[in-house]
C-alpha positions as CSV (number, residue, x, y, z in Angstrom):
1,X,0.0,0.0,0.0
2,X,1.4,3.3,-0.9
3,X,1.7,6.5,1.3
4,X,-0.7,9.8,-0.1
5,X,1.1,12.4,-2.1
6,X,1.4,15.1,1.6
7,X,1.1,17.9,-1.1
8,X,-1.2,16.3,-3.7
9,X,-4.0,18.3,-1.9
10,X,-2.0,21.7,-2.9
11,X,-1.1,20.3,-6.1
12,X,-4.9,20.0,-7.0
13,X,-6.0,23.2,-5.1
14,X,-3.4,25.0,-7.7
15,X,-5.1,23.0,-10.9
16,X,-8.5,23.8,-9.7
17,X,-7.5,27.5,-9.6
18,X,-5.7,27.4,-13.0
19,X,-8.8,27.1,-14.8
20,X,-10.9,29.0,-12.9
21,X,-8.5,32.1,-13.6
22,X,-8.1,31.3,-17.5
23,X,-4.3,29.6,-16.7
24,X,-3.3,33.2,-15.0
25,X,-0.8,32.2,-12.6
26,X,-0.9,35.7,-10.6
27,X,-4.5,34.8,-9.5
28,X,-3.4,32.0,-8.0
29,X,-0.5,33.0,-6.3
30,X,-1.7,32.3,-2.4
31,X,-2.1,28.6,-3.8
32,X,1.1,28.6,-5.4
33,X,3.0,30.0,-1.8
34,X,0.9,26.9,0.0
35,X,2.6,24.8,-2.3
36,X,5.8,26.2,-1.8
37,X,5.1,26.1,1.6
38,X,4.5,22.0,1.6
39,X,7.1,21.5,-0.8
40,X,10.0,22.8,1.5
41,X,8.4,21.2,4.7
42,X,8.5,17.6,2.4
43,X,11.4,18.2,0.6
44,X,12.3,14.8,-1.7
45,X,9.0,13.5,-0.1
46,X,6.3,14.5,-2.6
47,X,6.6,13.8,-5.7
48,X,3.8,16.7,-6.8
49,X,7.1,18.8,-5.8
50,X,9.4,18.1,-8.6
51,X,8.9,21.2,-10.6
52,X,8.7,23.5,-7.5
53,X,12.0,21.7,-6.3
54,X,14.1,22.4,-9.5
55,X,12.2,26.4,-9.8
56,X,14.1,26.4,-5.7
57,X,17.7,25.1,-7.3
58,X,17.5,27.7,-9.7
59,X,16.9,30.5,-7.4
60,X,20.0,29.2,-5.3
61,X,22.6,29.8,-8.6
């Protein structure tokens, strides 16, 4: 049996905004910070995380 996603909530709160805002990622940028949030808290843990893990790396260059 496999463990739940601990971000896949965020990651579908952030897909359900996305097209309720025509794609506009400004209006949805409290969702995006919650997935930020989750992201750094489960760091390597979530695989929902893998775009917002690589977007951190290359801030840090």
């Amino acid at each position: 049996m496999s463990r739940k996603d601990p971000c896949q909530k965020h990651a579908c709160e952030i897909q359900k905004c996305l097209q309720a805002n025509n794609y506009l990622e400004s209006k949805c940028e409290a969702v995006l910070q919650e997935m930020r949030k989750c992201c750094a808290r489960y760091k390597g843990r979530s695989g929902c995380c893998s775009g917002f893990e690589r977007e951190e790396r290359e801030r840090e260059k």
